[in-house]
PQR file with spaces between the fields and no chain letter, atoms N, CA, C, O and H, PARSE charges and radii, in Angstrom:
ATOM       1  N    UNK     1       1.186   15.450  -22.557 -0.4000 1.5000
ATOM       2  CA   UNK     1       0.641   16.053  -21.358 -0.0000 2.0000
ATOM       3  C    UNK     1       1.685   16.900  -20.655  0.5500 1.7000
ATOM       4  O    UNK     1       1.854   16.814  -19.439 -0.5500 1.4000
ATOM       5  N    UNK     2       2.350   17.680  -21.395 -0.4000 1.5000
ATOM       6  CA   UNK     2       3.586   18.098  -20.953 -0.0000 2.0000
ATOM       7  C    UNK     2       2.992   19.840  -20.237  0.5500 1.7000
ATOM       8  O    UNK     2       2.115   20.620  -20.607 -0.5500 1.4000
ATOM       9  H    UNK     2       2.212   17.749  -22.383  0.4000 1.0000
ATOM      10  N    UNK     3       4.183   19.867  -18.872 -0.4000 1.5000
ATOM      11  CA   UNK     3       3.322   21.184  -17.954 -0.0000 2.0000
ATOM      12  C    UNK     3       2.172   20.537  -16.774  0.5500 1.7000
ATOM      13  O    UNK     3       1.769   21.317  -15.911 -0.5500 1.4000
ATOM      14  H    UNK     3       4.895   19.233  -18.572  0.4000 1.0000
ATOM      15  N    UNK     4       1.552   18.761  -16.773 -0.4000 1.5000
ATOM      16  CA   UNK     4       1.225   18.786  -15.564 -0.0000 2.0000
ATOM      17  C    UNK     4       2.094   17.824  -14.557  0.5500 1.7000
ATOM      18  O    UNK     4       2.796   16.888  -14.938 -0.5500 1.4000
ATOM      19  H    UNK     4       1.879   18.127  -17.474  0.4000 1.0000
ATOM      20  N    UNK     5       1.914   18.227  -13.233 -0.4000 1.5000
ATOM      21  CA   UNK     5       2.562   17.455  -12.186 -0.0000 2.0000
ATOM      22  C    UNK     5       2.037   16.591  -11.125  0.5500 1.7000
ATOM      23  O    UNK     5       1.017   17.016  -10.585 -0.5500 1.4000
ATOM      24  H    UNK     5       1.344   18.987  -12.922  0.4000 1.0000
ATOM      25  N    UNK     6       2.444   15.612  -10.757 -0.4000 1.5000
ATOM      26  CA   UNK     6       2.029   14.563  -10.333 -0.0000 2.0000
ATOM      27  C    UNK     6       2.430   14.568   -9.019  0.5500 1.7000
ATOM      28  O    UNK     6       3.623   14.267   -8.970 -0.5500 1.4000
ATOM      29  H    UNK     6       3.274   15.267  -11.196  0.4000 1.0000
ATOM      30  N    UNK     7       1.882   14.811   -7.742 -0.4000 1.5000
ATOM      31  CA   UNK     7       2.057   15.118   -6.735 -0.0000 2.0000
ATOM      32  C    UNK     7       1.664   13.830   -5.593  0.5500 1.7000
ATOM      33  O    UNK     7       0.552   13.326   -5.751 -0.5500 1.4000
ATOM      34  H    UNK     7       0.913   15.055   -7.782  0.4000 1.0000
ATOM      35  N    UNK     8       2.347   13.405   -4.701 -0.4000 1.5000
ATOM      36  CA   UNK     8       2.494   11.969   -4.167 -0.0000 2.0000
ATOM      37  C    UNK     8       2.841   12.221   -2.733  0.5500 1.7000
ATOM      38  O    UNK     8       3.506   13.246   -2.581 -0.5500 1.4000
ATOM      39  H    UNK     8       3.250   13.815   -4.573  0.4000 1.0000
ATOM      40  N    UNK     9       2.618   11.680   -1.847 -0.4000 1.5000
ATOM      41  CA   UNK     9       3.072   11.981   -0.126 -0.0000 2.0000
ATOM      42  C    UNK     9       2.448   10.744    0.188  0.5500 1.7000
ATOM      43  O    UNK     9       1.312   10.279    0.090 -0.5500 1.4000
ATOM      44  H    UNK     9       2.078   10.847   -1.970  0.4000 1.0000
ATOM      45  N    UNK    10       3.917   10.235    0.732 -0.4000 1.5000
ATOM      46  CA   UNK    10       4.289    8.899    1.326 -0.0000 2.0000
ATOM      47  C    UNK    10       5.205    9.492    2.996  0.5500 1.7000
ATOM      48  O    UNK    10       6.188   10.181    3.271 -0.5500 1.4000
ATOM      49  H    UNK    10       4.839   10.612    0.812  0.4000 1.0000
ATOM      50  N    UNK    11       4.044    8.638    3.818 -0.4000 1.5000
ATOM      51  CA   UNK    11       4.169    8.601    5.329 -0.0000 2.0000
ATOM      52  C    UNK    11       4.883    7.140    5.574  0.5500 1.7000
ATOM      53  O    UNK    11       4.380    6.040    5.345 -0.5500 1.4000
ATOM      54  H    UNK    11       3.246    8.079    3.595  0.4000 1.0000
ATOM      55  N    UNK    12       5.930    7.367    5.995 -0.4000 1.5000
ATOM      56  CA   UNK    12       6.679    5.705    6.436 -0.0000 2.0000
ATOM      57  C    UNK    12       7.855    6.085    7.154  0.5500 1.7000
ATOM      58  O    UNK    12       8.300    7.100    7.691 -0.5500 1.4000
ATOM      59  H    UNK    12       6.338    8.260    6.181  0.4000 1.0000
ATOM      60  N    UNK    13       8.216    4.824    6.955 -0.4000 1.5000
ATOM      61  CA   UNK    13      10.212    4.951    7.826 -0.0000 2.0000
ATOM      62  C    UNK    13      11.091    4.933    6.741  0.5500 1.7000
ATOM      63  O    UNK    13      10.989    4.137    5.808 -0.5500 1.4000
ATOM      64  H    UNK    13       7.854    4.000    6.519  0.4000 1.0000
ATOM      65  N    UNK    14      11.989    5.829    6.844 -0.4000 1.5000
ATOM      66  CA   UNK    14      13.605    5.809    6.067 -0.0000 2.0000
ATOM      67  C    UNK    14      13.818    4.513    6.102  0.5500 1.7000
ATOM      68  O    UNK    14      13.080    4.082    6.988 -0.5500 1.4000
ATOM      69  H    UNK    14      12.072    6.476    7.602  0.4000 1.0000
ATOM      70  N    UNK    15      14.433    3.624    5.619 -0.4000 1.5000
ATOM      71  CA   UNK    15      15.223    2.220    5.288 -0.0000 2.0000
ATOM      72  C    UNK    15      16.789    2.308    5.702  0.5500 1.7000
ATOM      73  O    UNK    15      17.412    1.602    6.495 -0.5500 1.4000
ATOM      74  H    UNK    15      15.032    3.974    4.899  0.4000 1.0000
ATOM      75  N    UNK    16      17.148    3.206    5.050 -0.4000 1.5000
ATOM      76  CA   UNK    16      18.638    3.396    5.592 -0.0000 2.0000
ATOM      77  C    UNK    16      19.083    5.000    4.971  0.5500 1.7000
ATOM      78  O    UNK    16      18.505    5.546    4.031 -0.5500 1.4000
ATOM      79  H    UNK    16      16.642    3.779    4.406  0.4000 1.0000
ATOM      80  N    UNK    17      20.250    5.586    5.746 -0.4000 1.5000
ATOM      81  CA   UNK    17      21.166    6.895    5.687 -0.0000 2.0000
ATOM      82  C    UNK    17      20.529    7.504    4.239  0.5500 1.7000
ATOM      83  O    UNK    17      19.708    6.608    4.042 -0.5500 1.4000
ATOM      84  H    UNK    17      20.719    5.143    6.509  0.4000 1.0000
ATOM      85  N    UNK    18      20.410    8.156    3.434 -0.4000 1.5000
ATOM      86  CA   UNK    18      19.901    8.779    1.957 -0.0000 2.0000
ATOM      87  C    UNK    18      21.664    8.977    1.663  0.5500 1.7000
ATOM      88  O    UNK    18      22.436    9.619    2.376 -0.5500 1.4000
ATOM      89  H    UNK    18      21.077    8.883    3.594  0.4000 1.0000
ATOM      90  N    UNK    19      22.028    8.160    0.302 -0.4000 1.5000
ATOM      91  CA   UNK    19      23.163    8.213   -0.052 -0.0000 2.0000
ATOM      92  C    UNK    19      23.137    9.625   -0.842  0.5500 1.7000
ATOM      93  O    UNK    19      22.165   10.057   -1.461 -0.5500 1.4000
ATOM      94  H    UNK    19      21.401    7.639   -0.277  0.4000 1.0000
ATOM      95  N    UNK    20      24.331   10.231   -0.710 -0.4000 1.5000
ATOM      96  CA   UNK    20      24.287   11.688   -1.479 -0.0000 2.0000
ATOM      97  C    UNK    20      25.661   11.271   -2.835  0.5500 1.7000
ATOM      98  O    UNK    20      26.754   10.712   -2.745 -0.5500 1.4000
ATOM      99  H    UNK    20      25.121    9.881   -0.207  0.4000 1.0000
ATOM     100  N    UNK    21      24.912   11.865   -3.978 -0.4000 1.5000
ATOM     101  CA   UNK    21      25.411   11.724   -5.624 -0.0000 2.0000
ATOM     102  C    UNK    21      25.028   12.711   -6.272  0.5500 1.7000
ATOM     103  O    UNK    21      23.986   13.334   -6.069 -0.5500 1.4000
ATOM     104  H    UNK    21      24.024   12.319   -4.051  0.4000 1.0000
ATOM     105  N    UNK    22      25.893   12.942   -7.153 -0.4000 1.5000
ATOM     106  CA   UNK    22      25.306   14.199   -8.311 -0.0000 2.0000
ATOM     107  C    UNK    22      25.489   13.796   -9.704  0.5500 1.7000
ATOM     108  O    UNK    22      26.482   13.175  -10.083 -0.5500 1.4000
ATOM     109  H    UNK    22      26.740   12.436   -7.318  0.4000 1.0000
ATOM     110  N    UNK    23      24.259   14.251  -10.675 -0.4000 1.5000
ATOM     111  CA   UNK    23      24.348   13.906  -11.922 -0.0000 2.0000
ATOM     112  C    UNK    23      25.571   14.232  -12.403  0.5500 1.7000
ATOM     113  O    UNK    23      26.194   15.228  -12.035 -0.5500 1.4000
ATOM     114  H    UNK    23      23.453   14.756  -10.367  0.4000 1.0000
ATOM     115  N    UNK    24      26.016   13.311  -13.346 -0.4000 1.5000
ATOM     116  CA   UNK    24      27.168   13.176  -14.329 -0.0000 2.0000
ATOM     117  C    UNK    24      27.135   14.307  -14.912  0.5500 1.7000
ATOM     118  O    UNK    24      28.046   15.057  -14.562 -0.5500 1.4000
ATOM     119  H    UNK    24      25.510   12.502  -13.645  0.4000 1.0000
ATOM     120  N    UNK    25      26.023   14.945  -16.101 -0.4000 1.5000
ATOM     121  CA   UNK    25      26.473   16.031  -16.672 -0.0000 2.0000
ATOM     122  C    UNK    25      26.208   17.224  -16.037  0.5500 1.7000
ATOM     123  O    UNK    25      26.922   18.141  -16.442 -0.5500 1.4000
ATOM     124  H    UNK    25      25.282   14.336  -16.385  0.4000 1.0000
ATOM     125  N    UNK    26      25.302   17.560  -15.048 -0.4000 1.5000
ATOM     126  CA   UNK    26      25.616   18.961  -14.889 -0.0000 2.0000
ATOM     127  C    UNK    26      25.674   18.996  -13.150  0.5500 1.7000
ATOM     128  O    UNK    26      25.198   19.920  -12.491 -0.5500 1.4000
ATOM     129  H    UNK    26      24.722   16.815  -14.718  0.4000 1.0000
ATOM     130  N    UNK    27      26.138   18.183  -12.755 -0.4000 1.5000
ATOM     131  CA   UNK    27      26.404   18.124  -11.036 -0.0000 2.0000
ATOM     132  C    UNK    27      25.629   18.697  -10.461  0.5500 1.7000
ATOM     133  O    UNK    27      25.952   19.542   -9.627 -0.5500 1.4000
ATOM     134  H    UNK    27      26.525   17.433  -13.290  0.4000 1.0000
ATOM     135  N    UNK    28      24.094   18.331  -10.807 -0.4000 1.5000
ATOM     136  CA   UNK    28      23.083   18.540   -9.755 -0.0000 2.0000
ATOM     137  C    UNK    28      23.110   17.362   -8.731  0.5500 1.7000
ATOM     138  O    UNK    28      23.141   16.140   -8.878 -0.5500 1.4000
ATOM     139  H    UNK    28      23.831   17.644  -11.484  0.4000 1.0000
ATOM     140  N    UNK    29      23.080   18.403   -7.338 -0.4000 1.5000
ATOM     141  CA   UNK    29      22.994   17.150   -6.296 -0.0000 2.0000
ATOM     142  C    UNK    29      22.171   16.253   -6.338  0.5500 1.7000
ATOM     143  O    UNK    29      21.084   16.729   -6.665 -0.5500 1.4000
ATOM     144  H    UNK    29      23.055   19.396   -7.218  0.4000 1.0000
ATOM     145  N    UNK    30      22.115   14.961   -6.140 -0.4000 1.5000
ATOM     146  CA   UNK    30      21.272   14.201   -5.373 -0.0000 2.0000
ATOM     147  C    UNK    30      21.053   13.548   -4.548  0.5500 1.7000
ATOM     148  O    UNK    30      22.086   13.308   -3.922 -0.5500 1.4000
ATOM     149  H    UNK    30      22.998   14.574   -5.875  0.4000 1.0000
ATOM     150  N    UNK    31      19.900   12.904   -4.006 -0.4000 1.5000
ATOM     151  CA   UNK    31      19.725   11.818   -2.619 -0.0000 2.0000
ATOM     152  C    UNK    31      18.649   10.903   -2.618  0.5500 1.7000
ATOM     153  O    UNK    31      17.444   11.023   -2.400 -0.5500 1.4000
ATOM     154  H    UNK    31      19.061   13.099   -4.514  0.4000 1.0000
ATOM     155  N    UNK    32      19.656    9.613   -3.025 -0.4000 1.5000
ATOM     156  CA   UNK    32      18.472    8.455   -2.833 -0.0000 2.0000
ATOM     157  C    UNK    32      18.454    7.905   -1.716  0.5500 1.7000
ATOM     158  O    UNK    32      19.300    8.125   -0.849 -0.5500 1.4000
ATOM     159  H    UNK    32      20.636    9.515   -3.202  0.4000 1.0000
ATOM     160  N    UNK    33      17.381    7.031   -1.578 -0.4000 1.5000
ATOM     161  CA   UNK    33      16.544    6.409   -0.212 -0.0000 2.0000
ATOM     162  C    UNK    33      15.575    5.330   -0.529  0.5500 1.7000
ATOM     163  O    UNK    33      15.057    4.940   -1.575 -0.5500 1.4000
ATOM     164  H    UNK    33      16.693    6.851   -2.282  0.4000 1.0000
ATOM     165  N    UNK    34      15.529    5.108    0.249 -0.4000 1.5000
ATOM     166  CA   UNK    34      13.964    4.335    0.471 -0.0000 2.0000
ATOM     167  C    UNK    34      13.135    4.048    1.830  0.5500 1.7000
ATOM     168  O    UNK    34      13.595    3.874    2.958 -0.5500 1.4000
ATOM     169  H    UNK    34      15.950    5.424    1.099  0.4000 1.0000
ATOM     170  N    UNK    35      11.794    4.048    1.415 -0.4000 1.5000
ATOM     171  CA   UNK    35      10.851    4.424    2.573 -0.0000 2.0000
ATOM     172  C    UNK    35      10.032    3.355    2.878  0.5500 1.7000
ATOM     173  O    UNK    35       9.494    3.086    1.804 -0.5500 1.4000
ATOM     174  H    UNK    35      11.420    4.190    0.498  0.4000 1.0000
ATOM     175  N    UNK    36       9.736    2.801    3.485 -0.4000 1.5000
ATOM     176  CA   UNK    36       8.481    1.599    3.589 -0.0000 2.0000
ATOM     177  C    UNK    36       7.283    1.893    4.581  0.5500 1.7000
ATOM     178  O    UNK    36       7.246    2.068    5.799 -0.5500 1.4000
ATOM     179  H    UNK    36      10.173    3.020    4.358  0.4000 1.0000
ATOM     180  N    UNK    37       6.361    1.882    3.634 -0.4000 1.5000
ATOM     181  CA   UNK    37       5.125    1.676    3.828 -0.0000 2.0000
ATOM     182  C    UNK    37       4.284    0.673    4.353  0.5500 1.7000
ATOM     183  O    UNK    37       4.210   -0.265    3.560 -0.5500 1.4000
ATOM     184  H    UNK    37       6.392    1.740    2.645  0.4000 1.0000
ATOM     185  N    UNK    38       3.480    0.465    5.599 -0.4000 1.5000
ATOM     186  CA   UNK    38       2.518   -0.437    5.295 -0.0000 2.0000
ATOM     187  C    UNK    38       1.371   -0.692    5.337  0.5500 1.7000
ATOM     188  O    UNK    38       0.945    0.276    5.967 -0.5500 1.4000
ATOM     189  H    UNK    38       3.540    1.228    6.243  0.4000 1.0000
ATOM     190  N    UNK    39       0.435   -1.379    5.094 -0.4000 1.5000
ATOM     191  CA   UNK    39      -0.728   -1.727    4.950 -0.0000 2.0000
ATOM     192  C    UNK    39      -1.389   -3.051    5.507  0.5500 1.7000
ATOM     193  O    UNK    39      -0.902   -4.170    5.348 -0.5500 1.4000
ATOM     194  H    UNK    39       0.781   -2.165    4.582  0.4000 1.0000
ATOM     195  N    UNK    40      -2.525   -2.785    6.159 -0.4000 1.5000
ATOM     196  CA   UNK    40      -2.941   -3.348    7.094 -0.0000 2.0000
ATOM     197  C    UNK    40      -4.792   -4.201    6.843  0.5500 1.7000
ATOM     198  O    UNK    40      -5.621   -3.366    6.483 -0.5500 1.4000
ATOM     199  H    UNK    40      -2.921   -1.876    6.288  0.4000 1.0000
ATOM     200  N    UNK    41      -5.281   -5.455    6.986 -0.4000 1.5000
ATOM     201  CA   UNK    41      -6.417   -5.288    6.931 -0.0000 2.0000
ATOM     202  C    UNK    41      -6.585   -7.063    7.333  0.5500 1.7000
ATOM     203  O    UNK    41      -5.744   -7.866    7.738 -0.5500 1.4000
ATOM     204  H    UNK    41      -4.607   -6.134    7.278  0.4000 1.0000
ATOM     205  N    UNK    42      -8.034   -7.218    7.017 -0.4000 1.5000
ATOM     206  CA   UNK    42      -8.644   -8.371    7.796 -0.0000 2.0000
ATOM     207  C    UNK    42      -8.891   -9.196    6.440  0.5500 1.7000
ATOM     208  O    UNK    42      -9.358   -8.619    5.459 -0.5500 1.4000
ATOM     209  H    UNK    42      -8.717   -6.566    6.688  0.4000 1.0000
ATOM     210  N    UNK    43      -8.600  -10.411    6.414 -0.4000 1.5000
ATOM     211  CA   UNK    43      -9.376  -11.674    5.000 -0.0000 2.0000
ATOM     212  C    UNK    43     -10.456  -11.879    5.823  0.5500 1.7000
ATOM     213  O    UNK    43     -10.803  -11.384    6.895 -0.5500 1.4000
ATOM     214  H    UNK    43      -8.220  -10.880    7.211  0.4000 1.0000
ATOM     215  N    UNK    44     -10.921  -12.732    5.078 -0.4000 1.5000
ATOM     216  CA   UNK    44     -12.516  -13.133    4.571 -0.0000 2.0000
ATOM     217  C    UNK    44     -12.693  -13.804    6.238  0.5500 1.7000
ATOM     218  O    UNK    44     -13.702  -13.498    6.873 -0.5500 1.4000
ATOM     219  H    UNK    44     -10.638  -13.134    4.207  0.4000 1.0000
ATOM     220  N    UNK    45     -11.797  -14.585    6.767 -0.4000 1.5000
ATOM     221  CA   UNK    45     -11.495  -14.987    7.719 -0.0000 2.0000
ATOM     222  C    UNK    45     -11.349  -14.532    8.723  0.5500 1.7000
ATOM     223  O    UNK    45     -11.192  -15.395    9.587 -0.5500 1.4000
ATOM     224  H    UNK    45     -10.977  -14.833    6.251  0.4000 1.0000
ATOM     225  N    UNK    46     -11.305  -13.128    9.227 -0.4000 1.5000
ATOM     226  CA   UNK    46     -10.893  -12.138   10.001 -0.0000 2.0000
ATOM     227  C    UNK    46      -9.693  -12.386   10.506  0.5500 1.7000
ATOM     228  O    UNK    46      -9.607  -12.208   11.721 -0.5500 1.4000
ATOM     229  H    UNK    46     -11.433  -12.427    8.525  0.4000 1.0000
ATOM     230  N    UNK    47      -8.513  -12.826    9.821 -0.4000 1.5000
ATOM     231  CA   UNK    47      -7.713  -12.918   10.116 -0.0000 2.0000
ATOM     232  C    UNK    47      -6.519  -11.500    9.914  0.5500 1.7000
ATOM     233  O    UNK    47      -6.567  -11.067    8.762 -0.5500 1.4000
ATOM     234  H    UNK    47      -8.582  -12.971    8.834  0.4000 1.0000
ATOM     235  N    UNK    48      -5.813  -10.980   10.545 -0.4000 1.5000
ATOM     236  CA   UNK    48      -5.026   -9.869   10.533 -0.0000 2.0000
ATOM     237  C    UNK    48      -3.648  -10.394    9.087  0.5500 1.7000
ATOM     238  O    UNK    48      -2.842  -11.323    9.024 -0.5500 1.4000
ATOM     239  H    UNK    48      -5.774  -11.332   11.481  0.4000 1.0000
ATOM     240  N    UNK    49      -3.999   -9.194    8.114 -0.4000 1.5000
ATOM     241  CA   UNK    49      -3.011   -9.755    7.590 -0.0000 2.0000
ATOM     242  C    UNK    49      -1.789   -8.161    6.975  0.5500 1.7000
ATOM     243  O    UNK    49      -2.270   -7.036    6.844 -0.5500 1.4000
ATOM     244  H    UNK    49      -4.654   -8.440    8.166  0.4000 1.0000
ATOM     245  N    UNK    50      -0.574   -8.402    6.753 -0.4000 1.5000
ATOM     246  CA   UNK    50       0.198   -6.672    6.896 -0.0000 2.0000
ATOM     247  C    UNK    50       1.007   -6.965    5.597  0.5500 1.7000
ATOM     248  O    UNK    50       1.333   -8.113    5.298 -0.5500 1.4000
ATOM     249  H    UNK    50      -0.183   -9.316    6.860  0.4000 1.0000
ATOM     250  N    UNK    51       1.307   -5.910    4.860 -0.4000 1.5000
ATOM     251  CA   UNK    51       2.444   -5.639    3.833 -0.0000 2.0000
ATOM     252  C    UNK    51       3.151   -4.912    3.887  0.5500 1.7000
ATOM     253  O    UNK    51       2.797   -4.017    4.654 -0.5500 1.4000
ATOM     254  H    UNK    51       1.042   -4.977    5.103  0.4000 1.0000
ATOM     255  N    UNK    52       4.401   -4.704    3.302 -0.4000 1.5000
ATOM     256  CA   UNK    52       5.145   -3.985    3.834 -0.0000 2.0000
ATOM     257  C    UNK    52       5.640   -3.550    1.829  0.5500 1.7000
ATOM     258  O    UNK    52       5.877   -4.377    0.949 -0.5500 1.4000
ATOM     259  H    UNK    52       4.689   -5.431    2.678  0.4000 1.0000
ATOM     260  N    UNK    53       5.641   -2.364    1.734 -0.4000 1.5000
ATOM     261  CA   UNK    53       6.117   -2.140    0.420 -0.0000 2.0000
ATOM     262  C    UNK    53       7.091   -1.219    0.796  0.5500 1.7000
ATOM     263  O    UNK    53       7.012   -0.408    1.719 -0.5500 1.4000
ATOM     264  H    UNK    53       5.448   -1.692    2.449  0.4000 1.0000
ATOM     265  N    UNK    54       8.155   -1.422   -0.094 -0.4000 1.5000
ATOM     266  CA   UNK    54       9.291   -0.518   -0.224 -0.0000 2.0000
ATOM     267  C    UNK    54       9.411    0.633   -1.813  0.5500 1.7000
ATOM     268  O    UNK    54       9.676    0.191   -2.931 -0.5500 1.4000
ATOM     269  H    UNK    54       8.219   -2.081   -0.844  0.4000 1.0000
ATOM     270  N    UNK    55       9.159    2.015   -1.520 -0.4000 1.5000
ATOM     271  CA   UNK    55       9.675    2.912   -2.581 -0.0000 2.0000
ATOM     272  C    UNK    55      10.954    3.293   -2.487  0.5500 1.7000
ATOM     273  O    UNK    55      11.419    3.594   -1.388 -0.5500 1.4000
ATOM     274  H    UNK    55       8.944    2.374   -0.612  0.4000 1.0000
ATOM     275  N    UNK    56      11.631    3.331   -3.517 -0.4000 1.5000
ATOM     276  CA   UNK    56      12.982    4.038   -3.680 -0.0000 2.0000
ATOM     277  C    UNK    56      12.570    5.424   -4.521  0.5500 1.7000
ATOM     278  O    UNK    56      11.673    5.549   -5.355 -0.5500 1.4000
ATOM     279  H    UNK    56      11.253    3.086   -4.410  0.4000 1.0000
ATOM     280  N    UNK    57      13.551    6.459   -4.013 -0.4000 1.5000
ATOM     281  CA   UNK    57      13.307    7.780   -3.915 -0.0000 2.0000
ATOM     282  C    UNK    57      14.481    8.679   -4.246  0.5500 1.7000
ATOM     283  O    UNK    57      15.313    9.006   -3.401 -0.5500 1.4000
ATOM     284  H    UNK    57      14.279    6.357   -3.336  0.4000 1.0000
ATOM     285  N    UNK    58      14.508    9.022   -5.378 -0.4000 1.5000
ATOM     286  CA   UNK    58      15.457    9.882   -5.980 -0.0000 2.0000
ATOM     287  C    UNK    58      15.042   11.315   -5.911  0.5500 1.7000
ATOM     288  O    UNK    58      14.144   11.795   -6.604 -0.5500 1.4000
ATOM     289  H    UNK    58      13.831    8.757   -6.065  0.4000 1.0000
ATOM     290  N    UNK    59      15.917   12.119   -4.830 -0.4000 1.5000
ATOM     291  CA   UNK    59      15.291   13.952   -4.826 -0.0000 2.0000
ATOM     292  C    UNK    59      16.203   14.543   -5.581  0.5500 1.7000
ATOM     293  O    UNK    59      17.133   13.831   -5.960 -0.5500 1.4000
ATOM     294  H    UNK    59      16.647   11.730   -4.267  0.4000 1.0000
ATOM     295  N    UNK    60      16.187   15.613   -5.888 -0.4000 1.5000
ATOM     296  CA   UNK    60      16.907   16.366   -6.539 -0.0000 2.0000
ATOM     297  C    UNK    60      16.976   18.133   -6.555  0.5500 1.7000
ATOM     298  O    UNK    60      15.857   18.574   -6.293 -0.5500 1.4000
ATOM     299  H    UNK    60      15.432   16.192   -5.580  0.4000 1.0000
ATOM     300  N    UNK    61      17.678   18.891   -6.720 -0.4000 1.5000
ATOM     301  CA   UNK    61      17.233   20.170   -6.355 -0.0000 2.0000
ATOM     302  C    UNK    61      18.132   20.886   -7.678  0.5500 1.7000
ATOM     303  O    UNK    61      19.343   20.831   -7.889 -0.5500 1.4000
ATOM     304  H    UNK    61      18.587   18.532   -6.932  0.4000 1.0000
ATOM     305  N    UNK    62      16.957   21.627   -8.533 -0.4000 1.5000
ATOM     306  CA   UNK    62      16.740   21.650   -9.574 -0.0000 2.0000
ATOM     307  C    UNK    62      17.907   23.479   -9.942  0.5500 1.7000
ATOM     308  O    UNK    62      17.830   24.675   -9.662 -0.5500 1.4000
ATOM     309  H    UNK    62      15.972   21.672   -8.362  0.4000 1.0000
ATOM     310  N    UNK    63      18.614   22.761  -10.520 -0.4000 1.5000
ATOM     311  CA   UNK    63      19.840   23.679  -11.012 -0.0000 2.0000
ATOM     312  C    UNK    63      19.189   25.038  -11.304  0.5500 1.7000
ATOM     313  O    UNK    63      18.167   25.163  -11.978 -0.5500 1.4000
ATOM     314  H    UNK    63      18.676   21.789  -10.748  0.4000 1.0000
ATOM     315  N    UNK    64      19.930   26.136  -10.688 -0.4000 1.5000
ATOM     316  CA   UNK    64      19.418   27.523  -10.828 -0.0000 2.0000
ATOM     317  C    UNK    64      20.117   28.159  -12.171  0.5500 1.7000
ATOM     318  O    UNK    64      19.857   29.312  -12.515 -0.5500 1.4000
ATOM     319  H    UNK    64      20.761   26.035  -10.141  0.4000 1.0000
């Protein structure tokens, strides 16, 4: 399936600072992170119940 892209948008909070690194072989920058998400809803019980998921997030800006 090579040529399509998979497009994703995540609304949350930063976790901590985005550490800055660059690949080993060709010193493209990078910046990881992580973001947490959460999610919210009622059991059977109407009881309030919340999750909290964490993505880690590698950007990159793609060598000219």
């Amino acid at each position: 399936m090579a040529g399509y892209l998979n497009k994703v948008i995540l609304i949350g909070r930063v976790g901590q600072d985005p550490v800055g690194t660059q690949t080993k072989t060709s010193n493209i920058p990078l910046a990881s992170f992580s973001i947490a998400t959460n999610k919210e809803w009622k059991d059977t019980n109407g009881e309030k119940k919340k999750r909290v998921t964490w993505h880690k997030i590698v950007a990159w800006r793609k060598k000219s």
